[in-house]
C-alpha positions in Angstrom: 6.3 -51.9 10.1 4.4 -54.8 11.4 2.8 -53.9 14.6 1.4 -56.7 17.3 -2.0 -55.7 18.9 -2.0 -58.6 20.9 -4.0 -61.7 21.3 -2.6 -62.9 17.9 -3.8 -60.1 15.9 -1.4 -58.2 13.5 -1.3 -54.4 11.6 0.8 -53.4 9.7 1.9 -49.2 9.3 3.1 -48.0 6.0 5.7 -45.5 5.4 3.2 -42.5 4.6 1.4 -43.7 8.2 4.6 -43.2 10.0 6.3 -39.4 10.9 9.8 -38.7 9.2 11.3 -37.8 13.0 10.4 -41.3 14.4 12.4 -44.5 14.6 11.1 -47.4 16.3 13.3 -50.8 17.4 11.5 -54.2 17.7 9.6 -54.7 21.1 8.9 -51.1 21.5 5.6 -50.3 22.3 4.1 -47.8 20.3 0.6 -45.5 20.6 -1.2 -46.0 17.0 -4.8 -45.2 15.7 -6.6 -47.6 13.2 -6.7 -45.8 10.2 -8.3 -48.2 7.6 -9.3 -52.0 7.6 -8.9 -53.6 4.3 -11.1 -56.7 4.2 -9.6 -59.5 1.8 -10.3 -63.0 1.3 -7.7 -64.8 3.4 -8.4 -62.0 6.1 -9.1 -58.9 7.2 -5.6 -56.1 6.9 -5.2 -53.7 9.6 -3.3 -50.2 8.8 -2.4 -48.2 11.7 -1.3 -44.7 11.8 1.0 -42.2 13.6 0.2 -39.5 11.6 -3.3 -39.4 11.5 -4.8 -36.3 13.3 -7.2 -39.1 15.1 -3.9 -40.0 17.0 -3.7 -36.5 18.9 -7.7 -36.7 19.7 -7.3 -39.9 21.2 -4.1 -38.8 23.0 -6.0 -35.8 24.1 -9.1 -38.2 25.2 -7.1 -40.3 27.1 -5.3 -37.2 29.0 -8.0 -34.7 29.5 -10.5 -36.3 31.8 -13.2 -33.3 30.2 -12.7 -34.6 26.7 -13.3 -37.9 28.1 -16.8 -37.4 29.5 -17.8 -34.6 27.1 -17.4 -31.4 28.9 -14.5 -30.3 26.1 -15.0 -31.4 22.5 -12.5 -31.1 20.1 -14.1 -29.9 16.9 -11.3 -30.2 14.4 -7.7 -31.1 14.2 -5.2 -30.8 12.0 -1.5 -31.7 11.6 1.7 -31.7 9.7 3.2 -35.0 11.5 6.8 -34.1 13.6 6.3 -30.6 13.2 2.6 -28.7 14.0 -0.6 -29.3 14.6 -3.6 -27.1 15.7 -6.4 -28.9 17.6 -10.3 -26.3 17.8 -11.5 -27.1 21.1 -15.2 -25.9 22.6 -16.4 -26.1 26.0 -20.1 -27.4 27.1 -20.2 -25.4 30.0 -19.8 -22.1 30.7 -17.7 -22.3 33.8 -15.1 -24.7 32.4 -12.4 -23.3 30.2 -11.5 -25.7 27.3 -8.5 -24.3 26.1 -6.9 -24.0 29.6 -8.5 -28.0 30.6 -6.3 -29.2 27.4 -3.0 -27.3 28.2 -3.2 -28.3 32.1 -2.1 -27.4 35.1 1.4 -25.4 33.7 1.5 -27.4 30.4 1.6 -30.9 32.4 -1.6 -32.6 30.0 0.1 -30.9 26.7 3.3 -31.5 27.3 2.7 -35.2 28.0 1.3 -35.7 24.1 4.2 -33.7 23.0 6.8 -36.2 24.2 4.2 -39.0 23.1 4.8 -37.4 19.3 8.3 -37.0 19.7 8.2 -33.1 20.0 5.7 -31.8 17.2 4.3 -28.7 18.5 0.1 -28.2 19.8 -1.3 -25.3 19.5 -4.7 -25.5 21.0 -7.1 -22.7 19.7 -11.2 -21.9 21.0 -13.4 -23.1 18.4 -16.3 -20.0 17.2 -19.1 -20.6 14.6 -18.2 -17.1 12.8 -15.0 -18.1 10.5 -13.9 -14.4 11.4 -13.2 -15.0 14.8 -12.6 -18.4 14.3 -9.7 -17.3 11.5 -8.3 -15.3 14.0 -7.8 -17.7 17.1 -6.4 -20.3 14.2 -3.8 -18.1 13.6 -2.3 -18.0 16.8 0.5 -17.3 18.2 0.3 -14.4 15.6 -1.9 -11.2 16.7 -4.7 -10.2 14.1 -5.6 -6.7 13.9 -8.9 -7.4 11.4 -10.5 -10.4 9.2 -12.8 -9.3 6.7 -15.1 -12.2 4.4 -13.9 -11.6 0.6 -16.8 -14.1 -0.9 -18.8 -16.4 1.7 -19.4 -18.7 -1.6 -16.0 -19.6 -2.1 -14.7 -19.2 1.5 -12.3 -16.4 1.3 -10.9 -14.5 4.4 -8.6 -11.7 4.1 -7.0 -11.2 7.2 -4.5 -8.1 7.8 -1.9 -8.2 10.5 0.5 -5.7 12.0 4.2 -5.7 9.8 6.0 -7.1 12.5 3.4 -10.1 13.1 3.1 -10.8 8.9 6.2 -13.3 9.2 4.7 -14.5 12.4 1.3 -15.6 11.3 2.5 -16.7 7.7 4.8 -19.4 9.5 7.8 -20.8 8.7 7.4 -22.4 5.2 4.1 -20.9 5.3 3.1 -24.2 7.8 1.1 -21.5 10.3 -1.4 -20.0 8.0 -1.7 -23.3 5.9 -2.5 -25.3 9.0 -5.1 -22.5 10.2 -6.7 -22.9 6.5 -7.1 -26.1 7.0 -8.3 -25.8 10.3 -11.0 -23.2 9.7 -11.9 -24.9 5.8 -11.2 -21.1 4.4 -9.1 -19.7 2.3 -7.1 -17.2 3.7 -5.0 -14.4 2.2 -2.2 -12.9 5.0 -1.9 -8.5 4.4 0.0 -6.1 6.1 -1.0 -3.3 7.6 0.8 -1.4 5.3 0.2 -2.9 2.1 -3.6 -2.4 2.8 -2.8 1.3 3.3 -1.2 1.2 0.0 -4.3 -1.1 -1.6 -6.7 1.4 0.1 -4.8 4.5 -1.5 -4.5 2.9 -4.8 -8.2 1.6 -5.1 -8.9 5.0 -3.5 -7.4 6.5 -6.5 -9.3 5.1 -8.7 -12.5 5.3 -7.5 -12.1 9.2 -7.4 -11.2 9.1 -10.9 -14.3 7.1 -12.2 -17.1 8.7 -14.1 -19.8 6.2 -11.9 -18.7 4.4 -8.8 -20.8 1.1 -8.5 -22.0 0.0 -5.2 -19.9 -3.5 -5.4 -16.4 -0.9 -4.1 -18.2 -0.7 -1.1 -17.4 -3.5 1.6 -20.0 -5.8 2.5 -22.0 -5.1 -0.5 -23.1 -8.3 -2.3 -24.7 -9.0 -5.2 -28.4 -9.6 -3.6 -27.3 -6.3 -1.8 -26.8 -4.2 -4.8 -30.3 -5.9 -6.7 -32.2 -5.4 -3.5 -30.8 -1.4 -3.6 -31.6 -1.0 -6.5 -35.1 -2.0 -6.7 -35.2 1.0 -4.3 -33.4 3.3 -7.0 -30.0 3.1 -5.4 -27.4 2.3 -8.2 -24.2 4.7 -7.1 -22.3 5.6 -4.2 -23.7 9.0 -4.1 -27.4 7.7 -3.9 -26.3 5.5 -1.0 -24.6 8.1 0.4 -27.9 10.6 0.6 -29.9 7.2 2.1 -30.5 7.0 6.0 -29.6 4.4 8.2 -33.4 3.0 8.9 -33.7 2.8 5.2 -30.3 0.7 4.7 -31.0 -1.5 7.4 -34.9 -2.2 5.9 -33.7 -3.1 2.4 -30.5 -5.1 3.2 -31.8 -6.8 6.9 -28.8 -5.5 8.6 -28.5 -4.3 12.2 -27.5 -0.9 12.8 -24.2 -1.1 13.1 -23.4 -3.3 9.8 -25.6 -0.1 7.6 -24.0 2.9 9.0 -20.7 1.1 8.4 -21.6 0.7 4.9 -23.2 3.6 5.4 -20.2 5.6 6.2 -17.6 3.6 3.3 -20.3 5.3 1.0 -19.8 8.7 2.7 -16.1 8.5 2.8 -15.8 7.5 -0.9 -18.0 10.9 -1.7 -16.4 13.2 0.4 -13.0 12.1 -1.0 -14.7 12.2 -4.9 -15.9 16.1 -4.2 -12.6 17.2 -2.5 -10.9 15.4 -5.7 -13.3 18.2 -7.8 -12.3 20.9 -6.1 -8.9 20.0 -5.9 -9.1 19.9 -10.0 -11.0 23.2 -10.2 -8.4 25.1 -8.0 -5.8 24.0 -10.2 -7.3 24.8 -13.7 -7.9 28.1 -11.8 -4.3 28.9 -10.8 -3.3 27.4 -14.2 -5.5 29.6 -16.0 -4.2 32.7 -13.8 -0.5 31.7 -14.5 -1.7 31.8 -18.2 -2.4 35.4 -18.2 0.1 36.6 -16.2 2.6 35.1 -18.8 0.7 36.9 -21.4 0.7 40.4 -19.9 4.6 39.9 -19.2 5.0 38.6 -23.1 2.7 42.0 -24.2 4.9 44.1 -22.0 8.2 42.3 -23.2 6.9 43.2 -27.1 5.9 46.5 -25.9 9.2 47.1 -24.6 10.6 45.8 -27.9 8.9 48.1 -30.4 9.6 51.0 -28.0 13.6 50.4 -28.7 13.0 49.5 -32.3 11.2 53.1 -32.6 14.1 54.8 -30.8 16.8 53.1 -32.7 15.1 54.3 -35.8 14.5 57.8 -35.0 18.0 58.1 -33.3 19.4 56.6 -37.1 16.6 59.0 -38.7 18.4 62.2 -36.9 22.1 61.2 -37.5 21.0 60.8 -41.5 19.5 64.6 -41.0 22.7 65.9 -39.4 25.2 64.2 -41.1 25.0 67.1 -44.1 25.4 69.7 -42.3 28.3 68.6 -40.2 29.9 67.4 -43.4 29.4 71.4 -44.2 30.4 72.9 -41.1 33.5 70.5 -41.3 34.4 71.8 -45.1 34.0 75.6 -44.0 36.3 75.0 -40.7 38.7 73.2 -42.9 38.9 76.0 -46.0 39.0 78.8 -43.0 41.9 77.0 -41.3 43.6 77.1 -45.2 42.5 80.7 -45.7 44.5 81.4 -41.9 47.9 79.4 -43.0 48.0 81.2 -46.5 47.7 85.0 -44.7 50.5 83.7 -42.4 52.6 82.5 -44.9 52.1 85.9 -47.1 52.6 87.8 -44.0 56.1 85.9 -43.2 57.3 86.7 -46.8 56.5 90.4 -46.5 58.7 90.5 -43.4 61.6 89.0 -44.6 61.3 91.2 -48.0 61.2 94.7 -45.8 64.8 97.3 -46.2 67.1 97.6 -43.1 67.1 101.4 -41.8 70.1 103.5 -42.6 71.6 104.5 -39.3 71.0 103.5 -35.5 70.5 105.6 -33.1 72.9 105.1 -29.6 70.6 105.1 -26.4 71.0 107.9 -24.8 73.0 107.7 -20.6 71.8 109.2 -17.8 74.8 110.5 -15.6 
């Protein structure tokens, strides 16, 4: 697009310097920024932008009277053009709020540069040195529960959020927390509340399980912490753990707050080590109880077995001894019973063989 600044002089706008959601016709007038002057021999070349993120300062200059003379600086901006952008704003006097100067009286200043950008959406955040608090407000509209510094050296924020505000503050596309890196010059890494439980219980796991814990587990420890600590002969947990809170804030420069946190991680990590201990000596306990009592029941199980072996023997050992002499008894009955049928069959014969009497005698009548 060629664009007429007036008094003869021309620019021209390329397609990366112009939003996807805009169309302009000829003899519109249009806001730009200059965003680079090429100087060449038959002139210099003007490029304008609407895409820049020195377009919404100027906007914001030109509609907010305390930006104008100073009172509200905006520290940083940052934009995907047609869609978001996320200006850091920071007041020079107590009295004047600058995120409420820049949104207006009920949105009227905002909502102005909204229309100017054809809709894209402003979030306008407080600007803080600490990139903690300053992650946090970036990430609006999303609440943050905690931010915690990973490595200061590479500029890593971990930032945990509630499970119903993780979709929120991630942003559709992931635009949210990509413009708030950008905005803040971290790196930030977007956790649940609930998957940090699950990291805490895993890493939690495995700390109780190591032979030595090192002092690095422990949040907020650097490097220069753990050299400085050990100078002092503090190399584990458990010697940090025994330390008091004057020594800890001595050796690291902390305030009092910072070493009986660390302080306390230290503690916690012990505690759950010794309960882990006993936990394993109760069990090797019952196990070794268990143990016996399945070798008394096996004892008594073999006891039982011999006892039945011994009667099943001696109950074979007397039928043997008997068996003889009921063979005998049953011989004698049977030769007896022979003996009785022979006299009864002798007996029978004599009968029959007996003479009939000569003469009968007539029973006598009584008249």
């Amino acid at each position: 697009m060629i664009v007429d600044l007036g008094n003869g002089i021309e620019a021209v706008m390329s397609k990366p310097q112009q939003s996807r959601l805009e169309n302009f016709t000829q003899g519109e007038r249009v806001r730009v920024v200059i965003h680079n002057v090429n100087r060449e021999s038959k002139g210099p070349q003007i490029e304008v932008s609407r895409t820049s993120p020195e377009l919404i300062k100027r906007l914001f200059e030109m509609e907010v009277p305390e930006i104008y003379d100073g009172t509200v600086v905006i520290k940083v901006a940052v934009r995907e053009p047609g869609e978001r952008a996320k200006i850091a704003v920071i007041s020079n006097e107590r009295d004047v709020d600058p995120v409420g100067a820049c949104v207006g009286m009920k949105g009227s200043r905002v909502q102005s540069i909204i229309r100017e950008l054809r809709g894209e959406k402003i979030d306008i955040i407080e600007w803080s040195e600490d990139p903690a608090i300053f992650a946090a407000n970036a990430l609006s509209p999303a609440k943050v529960s905690k931010v915690a510094v990973i490595d200061f050296d590479t500029k890593k924020l971990q930032v945990t959020v509630e499970n119903e505000q993780q979709s929120l503050a991630i942003g559709k596309r992931g635009q949210n927390v990509r413009l708030a890196a950008k905005l803040v010059g971290w790196d930030i890494d977007i956790r649940s509340e609930e998957e940090m439980k699950r990291e805490v219980a895993t890493q939690m796991a495995q700390l109780i399980t190591a032979p030595v814990v090192p002092l690095a587990v422990i949040e907020g420890i650097t490097a220069s912490d753990t050299a400085a600590l050990a100078e002092h002969g503090i190399e584990t947990v458990e010697q940090l753990a025994e330390a008091s809170v004057d020594d800890i804030c001595d050796w690291l420069d902390l305030s009092i707050d910072d070493a009986q946190q660390r302080l306390d991680s230290a503690r916690v990590i012990v505690a759950a080590r010794e309960a882990k201990a006993r936990e394993e000596e109760e069990t090797r306990a019952a196990e070794a109880t268990e143990q016996m009592a399945e070798t008394g029941e096996e004892s008594a199980e073999e006891g039982a077995e011999v006892t039945e072996e011994f009667a099943e023997a001696e109950g074979e050992a007397e039928a043997a001894d008997t068996a003889p002499l009921e063979a005998e008894a049953a011989e004698e009955t049977s030769a007896a019973v022979s003996e009785a049928e022979n006299l009864e069959e002798i007996s029978a014969d004599e009968t029959s063989a007996a003479p009939e009497p000569r003469c009968k005698r007539k029973p006598l009548s009584l008249a």
